[in-house]
The first five atom37 places (N, CA, C, CB, O) and aatype in JSON, in Angstrom:
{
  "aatype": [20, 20, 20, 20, 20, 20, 20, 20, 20, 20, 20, 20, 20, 20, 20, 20, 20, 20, 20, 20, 20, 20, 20, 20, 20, 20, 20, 20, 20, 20, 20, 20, 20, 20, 20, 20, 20, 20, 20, 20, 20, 20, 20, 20, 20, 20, 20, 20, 20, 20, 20, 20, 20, 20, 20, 20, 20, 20, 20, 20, 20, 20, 20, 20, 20, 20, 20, 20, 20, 20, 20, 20, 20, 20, 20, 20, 20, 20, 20, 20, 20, 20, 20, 20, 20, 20, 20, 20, 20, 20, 20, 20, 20, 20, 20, 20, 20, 20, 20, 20, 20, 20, 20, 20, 20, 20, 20, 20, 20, 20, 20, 20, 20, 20, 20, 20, 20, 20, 20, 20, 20, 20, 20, 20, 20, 20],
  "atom_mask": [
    [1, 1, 1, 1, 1],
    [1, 1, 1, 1, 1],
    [1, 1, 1, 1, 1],
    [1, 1, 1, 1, 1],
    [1, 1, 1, 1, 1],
    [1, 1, 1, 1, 1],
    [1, 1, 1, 1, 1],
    [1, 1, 1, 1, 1],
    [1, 1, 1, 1, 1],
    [1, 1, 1, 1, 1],
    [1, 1, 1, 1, 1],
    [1, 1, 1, 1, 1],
    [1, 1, 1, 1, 1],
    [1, 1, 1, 1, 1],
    [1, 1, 1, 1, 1],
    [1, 1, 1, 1, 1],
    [1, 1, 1, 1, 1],
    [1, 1, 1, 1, 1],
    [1, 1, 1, 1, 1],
    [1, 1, 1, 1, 1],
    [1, 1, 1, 1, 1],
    [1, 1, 1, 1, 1],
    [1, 1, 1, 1, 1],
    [1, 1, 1, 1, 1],
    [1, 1, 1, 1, 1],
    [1, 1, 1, 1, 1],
    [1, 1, 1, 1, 1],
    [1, 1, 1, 1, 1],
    [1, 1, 1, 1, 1],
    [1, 1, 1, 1, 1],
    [1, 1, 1, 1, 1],
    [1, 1, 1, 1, 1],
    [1, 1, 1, 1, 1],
    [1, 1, 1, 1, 1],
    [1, 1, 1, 1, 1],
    [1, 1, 1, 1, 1],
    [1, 1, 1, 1, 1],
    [1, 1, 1, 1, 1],
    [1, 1, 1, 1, 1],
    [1, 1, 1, 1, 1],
    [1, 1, 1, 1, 1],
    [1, 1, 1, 1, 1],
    [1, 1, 1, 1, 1],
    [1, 1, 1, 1, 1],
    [1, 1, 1, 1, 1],
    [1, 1, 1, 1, 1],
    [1, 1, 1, 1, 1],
    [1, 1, 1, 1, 1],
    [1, 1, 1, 1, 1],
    [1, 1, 1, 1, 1],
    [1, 1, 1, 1, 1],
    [1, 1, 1, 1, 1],
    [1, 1, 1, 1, 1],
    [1, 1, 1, 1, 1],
    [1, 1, 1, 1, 1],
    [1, 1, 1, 1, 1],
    [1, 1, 1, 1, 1],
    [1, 1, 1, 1, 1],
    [1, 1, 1, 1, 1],
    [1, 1, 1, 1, 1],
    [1, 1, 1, 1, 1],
    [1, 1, 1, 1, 1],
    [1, 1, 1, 1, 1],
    [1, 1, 1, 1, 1],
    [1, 1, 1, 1, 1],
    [1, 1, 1, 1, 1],
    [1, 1, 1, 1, 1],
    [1, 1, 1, 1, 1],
    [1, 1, 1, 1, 1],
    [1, 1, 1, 1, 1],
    [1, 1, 1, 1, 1],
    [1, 1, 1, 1, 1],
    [1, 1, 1, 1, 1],
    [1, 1, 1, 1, 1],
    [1, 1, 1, 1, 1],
    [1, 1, 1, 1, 1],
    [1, 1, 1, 1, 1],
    [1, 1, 1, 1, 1],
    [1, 1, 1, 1, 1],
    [1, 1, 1, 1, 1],
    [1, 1, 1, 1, 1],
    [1, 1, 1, 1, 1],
    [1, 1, 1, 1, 1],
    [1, 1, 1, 1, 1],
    [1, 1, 1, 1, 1],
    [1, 1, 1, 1, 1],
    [1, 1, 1, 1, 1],
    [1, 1, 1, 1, 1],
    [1, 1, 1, 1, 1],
    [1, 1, 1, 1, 1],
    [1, 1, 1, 1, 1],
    [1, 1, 1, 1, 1],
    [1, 1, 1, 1, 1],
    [1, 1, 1, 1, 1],
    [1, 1, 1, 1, 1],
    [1, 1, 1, 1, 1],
    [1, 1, 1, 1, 1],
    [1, 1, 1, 1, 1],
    [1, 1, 1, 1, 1],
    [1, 1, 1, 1, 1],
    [1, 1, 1, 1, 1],
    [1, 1, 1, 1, 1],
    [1, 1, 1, 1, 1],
    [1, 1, 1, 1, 1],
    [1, 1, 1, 1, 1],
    [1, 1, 1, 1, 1],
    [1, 1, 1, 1, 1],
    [1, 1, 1, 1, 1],
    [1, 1, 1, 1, 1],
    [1, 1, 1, 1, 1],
    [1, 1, 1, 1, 1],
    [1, 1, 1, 1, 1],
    [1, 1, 1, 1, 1],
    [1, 1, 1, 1, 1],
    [1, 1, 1, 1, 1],
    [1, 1, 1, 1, 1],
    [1, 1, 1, 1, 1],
    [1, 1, 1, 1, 1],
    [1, 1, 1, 1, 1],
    [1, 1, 1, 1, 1],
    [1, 1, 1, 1, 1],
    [1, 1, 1, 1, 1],
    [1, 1, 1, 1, 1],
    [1, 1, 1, 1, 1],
    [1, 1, 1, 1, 1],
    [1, 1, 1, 1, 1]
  ],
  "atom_positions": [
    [[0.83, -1.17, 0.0], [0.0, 0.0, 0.0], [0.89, 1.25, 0.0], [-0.95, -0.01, 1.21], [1.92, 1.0, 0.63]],
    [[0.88, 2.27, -0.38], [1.67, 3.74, -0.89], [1.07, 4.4, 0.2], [1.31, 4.54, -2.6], [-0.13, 4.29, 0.49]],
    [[1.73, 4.95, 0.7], [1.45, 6.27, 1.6], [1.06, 7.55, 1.03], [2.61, 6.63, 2.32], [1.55, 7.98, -0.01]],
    [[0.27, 8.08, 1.63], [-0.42, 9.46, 1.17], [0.55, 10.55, 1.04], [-1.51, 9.97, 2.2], [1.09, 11.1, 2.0]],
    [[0.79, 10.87, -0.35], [1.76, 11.78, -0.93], [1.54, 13.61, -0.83], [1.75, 11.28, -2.47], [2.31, 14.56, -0.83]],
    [[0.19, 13.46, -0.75], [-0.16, 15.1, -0.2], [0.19, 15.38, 1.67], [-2.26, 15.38, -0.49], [0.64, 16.39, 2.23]],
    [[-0.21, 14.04, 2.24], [0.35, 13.9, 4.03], [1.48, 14.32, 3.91], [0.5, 12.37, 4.88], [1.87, 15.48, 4.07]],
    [[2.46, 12.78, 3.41], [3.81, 13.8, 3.23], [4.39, 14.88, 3.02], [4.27, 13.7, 2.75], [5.3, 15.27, 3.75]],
    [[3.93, 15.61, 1.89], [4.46, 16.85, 1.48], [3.67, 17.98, 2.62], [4.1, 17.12, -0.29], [4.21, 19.04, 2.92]],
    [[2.73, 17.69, 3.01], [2.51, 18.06, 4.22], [3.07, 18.59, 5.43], [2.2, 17.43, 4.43], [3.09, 19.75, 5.83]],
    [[3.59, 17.36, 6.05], [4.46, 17.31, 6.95], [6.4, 17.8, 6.13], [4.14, 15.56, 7.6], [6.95, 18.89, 6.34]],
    [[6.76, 17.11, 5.61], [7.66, 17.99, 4.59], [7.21, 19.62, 5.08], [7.2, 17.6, 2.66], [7.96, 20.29, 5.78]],
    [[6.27, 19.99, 4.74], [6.53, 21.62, 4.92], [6.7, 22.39, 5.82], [5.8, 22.25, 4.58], [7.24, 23.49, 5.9]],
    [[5.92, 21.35, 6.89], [5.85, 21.6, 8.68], [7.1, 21.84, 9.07], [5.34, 20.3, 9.67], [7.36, 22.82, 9.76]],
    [[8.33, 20.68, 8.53], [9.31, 20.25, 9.23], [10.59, 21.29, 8.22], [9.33, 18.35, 9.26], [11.73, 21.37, 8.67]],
    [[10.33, 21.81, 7.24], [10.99, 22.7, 6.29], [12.42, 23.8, 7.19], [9.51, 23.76, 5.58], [13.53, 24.13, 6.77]],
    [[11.95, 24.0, 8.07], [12.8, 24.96, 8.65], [13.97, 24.26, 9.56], [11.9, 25.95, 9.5], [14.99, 24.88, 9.83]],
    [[13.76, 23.01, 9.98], [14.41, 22.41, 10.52], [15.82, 21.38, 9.59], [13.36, 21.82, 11.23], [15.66, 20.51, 8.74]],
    [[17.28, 21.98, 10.25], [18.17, 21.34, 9.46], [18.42, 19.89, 10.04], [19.42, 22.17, 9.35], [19.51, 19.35, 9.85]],
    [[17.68, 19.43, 10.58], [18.18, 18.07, 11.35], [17.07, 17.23, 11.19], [18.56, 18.2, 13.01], [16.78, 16.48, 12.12]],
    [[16.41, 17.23, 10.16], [15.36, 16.24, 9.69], [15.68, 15.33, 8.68], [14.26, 16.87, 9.23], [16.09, 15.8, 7.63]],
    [[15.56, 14.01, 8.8], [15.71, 13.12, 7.76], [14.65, 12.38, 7.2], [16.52, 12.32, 8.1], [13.78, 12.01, 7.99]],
    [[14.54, 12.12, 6.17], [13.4, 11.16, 5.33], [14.01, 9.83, 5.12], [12.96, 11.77, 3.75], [15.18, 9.61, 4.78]],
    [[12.81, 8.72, 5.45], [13.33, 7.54, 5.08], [12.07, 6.65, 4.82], [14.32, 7.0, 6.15], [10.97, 6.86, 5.33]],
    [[12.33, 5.77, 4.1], [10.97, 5.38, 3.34], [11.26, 3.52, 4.04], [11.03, 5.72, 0.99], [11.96, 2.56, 3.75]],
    [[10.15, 3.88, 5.13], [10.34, 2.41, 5.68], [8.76, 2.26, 6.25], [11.74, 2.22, 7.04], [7.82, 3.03, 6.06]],
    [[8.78, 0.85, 7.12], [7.9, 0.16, 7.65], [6.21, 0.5, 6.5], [7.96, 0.71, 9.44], [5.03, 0.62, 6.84]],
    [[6.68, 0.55, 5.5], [5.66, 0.58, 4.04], [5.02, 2.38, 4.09], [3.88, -0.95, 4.24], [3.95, 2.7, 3.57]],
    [[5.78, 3.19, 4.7], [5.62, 4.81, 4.36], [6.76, 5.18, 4.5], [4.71, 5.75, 5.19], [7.75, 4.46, 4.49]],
    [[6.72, 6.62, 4.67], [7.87, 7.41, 5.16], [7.81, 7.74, 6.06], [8.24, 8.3, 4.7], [6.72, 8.12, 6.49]],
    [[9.18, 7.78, 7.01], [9.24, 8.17, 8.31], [9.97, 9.92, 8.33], [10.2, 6.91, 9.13], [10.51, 10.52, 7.41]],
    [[9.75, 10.28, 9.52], [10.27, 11.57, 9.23], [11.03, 11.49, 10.64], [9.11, 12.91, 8.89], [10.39, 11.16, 11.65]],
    [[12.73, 11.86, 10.7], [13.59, 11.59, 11.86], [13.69, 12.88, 12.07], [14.92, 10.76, 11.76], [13.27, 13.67, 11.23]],
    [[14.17, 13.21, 13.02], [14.66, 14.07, 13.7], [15.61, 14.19, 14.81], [13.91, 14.45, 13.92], [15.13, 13.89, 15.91]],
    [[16.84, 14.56, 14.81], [17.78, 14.01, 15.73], [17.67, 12.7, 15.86], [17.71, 14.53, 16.93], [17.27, 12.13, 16.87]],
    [[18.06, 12.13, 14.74], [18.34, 10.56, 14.56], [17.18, 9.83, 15.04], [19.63, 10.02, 15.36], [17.37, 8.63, 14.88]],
    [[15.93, 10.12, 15.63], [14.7, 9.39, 16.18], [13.57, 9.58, 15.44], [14.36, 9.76, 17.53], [13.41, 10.71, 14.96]],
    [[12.37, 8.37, 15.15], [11.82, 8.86, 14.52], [10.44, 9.69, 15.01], [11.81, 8.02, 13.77], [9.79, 9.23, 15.95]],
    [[10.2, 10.37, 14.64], [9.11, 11.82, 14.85], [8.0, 11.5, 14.69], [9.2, 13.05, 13.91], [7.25, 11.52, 15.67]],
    [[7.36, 10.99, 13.06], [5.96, 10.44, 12.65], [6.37, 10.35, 11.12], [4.48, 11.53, 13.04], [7.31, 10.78, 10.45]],
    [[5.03, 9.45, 10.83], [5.55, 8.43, 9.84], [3.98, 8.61, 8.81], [5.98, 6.54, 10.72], [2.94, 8.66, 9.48]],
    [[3.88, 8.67, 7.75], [2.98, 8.97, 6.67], [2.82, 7.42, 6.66], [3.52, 9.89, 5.22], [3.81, 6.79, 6.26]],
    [[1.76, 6.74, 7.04], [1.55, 5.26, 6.83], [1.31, 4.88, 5.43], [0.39, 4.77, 7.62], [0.8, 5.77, 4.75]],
    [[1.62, 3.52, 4.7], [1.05, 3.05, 3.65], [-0.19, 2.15, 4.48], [2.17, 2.24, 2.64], [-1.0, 1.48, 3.84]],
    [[-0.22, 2.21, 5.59], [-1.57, 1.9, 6.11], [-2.73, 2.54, 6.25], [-1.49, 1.6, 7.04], [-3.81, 1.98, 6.44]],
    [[-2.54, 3.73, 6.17], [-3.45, 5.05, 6.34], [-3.37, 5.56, 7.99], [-5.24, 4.63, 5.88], [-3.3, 4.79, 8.95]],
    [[-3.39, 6.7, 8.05], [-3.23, 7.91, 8.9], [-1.73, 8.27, 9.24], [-4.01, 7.69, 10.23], [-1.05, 7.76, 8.35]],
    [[-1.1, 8.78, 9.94], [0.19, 8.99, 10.75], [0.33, 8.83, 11.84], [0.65, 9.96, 10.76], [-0.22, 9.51, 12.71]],
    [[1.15, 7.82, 12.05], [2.1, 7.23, 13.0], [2.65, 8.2, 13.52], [3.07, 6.36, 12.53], [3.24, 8.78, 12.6]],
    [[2.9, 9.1, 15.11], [3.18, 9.6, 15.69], [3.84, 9.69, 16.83], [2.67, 9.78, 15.59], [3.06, 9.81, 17.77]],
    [[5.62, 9.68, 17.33], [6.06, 9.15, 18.53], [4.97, 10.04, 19.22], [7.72, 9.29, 18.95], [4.26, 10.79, 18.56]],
    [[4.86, 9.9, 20.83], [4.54, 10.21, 21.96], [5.31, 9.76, 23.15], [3.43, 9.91, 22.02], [5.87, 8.67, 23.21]],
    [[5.3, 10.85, 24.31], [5.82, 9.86, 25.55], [4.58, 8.77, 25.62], [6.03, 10.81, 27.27], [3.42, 8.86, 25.22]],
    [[5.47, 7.41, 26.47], [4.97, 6.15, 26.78], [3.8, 6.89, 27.85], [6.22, 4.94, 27.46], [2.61, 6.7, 27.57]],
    [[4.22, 7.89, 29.32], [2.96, 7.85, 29.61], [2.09, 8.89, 29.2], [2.89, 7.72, 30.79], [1.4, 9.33, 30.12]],
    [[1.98, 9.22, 28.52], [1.38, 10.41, 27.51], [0.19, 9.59, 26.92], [2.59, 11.03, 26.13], [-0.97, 9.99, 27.02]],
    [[0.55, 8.37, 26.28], [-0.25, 7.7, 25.48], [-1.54, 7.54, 25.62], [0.12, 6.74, 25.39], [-2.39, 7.99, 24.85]],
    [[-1.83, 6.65, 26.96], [-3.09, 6.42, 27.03], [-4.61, 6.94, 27.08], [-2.95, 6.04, 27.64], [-5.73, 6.52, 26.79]],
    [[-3.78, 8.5, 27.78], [-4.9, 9.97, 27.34], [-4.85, 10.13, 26.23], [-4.65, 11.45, 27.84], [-5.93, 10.16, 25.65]],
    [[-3.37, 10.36, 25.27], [-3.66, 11.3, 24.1], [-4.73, 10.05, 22.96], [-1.76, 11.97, 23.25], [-5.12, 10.42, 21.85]],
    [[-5.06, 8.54, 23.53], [-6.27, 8.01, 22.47], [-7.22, 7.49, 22.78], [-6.02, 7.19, 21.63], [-7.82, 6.52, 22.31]],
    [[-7.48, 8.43, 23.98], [-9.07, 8.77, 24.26], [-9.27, 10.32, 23.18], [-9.41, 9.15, 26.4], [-10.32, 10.91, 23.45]],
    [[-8.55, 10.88, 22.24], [-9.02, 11.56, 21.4], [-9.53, 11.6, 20.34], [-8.6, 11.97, 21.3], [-9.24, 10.62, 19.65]],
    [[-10.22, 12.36, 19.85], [-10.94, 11.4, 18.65], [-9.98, 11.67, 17.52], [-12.69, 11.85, 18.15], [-9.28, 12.66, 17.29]],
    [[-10.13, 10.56, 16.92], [-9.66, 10.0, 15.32], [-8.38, 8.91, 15.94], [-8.88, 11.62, 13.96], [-7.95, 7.98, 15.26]],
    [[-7.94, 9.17, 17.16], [-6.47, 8.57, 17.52], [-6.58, 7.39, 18.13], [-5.61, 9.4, 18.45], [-7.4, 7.15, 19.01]],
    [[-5.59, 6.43, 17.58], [-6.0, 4.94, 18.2], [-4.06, 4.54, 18.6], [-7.08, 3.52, 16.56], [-3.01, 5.18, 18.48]],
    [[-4.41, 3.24, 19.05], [-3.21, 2.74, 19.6], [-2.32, 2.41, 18.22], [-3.52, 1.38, 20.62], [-2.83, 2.35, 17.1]],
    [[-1.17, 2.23, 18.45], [-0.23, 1.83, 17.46], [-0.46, 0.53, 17.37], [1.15, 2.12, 17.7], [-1.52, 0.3, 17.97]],
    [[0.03, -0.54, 16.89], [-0.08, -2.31, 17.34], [0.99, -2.46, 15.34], [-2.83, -3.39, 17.57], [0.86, -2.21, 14.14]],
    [[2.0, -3.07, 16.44], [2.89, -4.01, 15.63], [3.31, -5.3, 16.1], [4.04, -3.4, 15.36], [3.63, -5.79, 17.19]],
    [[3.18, -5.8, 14.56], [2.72, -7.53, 14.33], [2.11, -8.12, 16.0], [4.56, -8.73, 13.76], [2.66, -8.81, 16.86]],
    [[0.43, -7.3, 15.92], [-0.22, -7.72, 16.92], [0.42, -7.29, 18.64], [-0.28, -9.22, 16.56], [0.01, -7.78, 19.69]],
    [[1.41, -6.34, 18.52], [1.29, -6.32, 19.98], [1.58, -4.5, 19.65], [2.62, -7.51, 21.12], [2.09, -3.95, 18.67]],
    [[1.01, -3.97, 20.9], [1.07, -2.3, 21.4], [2.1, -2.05, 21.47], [0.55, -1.79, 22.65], [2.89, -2.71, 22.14]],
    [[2.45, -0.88, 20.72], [3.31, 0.14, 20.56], [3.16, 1.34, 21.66], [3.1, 0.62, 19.17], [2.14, 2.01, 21.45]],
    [[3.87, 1.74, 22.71], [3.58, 2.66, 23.92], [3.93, 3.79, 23.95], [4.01, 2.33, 24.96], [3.72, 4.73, 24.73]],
    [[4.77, 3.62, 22.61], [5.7, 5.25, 22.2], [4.96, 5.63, 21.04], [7.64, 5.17, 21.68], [5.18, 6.84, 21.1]],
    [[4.26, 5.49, 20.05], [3.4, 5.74, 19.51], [1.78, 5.67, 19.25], [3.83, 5.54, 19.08], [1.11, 4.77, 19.75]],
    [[1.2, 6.74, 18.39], [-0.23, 6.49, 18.48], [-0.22, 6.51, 16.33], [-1.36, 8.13, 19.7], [0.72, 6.71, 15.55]],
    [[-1.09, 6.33, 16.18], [-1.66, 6.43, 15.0], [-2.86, 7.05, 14.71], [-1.75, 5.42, 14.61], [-3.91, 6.42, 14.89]],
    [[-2.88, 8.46, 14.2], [-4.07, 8.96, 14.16], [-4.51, 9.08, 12.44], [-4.01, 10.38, 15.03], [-3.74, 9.15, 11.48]],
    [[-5.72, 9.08, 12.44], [-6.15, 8.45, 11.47], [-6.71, 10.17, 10.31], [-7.5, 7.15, 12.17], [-7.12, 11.06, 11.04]],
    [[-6.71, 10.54, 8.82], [-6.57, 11.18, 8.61], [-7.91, 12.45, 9.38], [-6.21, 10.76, 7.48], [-7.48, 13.6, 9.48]],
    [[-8.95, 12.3, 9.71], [-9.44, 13.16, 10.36], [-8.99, 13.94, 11.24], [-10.09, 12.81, 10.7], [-9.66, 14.95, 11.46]],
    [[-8.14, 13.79, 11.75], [-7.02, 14.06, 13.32], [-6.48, 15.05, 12.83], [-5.68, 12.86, 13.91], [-6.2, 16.01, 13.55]],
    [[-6.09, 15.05, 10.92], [-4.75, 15.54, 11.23], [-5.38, 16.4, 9.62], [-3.03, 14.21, 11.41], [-4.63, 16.44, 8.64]],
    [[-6.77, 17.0, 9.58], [-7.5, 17.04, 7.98], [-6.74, 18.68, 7.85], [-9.85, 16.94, 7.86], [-6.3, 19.15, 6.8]],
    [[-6.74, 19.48, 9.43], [-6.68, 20.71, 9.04], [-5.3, 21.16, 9.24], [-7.63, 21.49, 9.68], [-4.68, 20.32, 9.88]],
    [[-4.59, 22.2, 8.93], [-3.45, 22.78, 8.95], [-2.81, 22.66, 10.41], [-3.66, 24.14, 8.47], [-1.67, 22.29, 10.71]],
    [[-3.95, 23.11, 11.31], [-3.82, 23.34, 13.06], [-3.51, 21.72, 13.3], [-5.59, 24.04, 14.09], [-2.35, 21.64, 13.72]],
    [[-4.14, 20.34, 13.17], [-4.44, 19.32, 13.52], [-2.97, 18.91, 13.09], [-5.74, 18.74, 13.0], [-2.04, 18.8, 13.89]],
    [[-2.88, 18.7, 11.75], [-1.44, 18.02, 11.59], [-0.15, 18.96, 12.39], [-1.1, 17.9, 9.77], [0.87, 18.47, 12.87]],
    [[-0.45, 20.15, 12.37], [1.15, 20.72, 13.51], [0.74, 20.72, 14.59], [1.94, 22.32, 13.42], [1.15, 21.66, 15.27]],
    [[-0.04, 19.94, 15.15], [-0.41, 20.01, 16.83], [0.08, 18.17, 16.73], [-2.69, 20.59, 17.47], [0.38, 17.71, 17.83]],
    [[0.19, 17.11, 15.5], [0.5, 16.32, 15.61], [2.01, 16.47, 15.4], [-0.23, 15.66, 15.06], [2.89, 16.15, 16.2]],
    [[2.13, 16.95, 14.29], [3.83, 17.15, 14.49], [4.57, 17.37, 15.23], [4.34, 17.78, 14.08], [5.62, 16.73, 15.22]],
    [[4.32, 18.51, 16.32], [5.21, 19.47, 17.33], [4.94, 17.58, 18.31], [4.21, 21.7, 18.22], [5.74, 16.65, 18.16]],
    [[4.02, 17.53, 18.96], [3.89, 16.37, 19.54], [5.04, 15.51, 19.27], [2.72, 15.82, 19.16], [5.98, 15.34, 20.05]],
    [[4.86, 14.8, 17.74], [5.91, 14.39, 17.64], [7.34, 14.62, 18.11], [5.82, 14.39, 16.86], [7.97, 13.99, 18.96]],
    [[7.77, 15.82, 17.24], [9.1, 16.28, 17.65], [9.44, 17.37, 19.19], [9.52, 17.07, 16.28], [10.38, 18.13, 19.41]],
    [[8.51, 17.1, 19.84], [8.96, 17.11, 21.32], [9.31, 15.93, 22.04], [8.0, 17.64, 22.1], [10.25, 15.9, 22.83]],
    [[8.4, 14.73, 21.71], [8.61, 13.91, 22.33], [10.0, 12.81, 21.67], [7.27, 13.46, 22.51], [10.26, 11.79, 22.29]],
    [[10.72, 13.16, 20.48], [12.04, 12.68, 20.11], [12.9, 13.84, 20.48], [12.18, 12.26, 18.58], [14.07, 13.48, 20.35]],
    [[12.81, 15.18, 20.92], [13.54, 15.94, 21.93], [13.58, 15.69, 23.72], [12.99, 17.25, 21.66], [14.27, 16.29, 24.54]],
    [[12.89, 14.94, 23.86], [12.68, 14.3, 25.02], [13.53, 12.73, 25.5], [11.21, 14.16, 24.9], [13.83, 12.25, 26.6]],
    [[13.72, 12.27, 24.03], [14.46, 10.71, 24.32], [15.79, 11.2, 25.24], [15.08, 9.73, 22.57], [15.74, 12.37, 25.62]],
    [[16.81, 10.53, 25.57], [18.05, 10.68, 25.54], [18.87, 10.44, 24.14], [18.44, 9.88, 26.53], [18.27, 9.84, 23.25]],
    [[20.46, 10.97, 23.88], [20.77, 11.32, 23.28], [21.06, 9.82, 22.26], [21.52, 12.25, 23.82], [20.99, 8.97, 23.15]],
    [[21.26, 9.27, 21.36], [21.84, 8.07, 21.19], [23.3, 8.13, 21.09], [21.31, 7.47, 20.1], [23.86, 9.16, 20.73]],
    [[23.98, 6.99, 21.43], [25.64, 7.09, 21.28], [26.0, 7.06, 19.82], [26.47, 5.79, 22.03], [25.49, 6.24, 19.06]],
    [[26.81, 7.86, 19.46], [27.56, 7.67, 18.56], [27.74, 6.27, 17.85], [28.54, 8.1, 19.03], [27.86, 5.54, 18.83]],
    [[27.83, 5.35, 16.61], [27.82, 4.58, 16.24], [29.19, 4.5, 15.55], [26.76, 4.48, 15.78], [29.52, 5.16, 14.56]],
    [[30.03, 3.51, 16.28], [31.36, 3.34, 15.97], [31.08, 2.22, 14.73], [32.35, 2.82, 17.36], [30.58, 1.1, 14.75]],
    [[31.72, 3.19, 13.47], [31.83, 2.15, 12.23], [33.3, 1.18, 12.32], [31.85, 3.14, 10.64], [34.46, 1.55, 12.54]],
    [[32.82, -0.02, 12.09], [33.45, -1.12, 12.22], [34.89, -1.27, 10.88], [32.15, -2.26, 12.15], [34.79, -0.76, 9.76]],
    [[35.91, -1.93, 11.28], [36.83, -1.7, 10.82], [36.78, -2.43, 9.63], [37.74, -1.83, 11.59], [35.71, -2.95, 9.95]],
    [[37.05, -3.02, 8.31], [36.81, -4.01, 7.34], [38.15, -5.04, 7.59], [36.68, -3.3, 5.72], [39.37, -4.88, 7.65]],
    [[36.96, -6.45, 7.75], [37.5, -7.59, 7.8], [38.79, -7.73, 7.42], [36.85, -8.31, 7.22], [39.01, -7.51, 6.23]],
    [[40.04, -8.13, 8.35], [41.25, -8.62, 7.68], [41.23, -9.62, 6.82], [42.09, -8.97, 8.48], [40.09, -9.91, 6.47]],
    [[42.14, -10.3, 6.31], [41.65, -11.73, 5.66], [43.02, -12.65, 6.37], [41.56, -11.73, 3.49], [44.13, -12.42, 5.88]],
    [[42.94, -13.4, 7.21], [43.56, -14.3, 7.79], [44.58, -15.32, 7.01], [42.61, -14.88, 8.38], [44.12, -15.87, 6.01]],
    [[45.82, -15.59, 7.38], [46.87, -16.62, 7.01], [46.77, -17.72, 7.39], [47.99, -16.4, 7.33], [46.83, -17.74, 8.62]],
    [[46.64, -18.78, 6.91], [46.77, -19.77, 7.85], [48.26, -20.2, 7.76], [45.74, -20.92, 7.59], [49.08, -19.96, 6.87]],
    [[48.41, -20.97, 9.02], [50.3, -21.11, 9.45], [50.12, -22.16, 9.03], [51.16, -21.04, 11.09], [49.06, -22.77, 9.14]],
    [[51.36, -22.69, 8.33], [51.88, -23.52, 7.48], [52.73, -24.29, 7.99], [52.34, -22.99, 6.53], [53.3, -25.13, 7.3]]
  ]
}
């Protein structure tokens, strides 16, 4: 299933001013990172995938259009998925966005990722 290409460019415009945003086209949409975490995600399932704090969650989907996340059958606690009604008007999607990217300003930092050296190729003793 393709993810909603007007959502995206959407959010794309929200996130425009910011130099530390990355695009990446996974879990069947695009995700949108921010400081290396991901922020919210344009579903090829329909609506947007949205981090949240874990205890944030359970209020923010008693709101309407917003439901729980669930991957391969089990709850997601850092995200919600709100469905496109949530997010129809200009106000709705940047009240989902900022959400987002507060709550990946909120993680801790990740460590640095030490790239690995390339394989020697071994002698055997003779």
């Amino acid at each position: 299933m393709v993810y909603d290409l007007v959502t995206a460019e959407r959010v794309r415009h929200l996130l425009a001013d910011r130099a530390d945003v990355v695009e990446r086209k996974m879990m069947g949409g695009l995700c949108f990172m921010v400081k290396g975490g991901m922020c919210c995600a344009v579903s090829g399932r329909g609506g947007l995938l949205v981090r949240v704090d874990s205890e944030a969650q359970p209020r923010l989907v008693r709101e309407p259009h917003v439901r729980p996340m669930v991957m391969a059958g089990r709850p997601v606690t850092t995200f919600v998925r709100v469905m496109p009604n949530g997010y129809r008007t200009h106000a709705g999607l940047k009240k989902w966005v900022t959400r987002g990217v507060d709550a990946v300003g909120a993680l801790k930092a990740k460590p640095a990722t030490r790239k690995r050296a390339p394989a020697t190729t071994r002698r055997r003793a003779t």
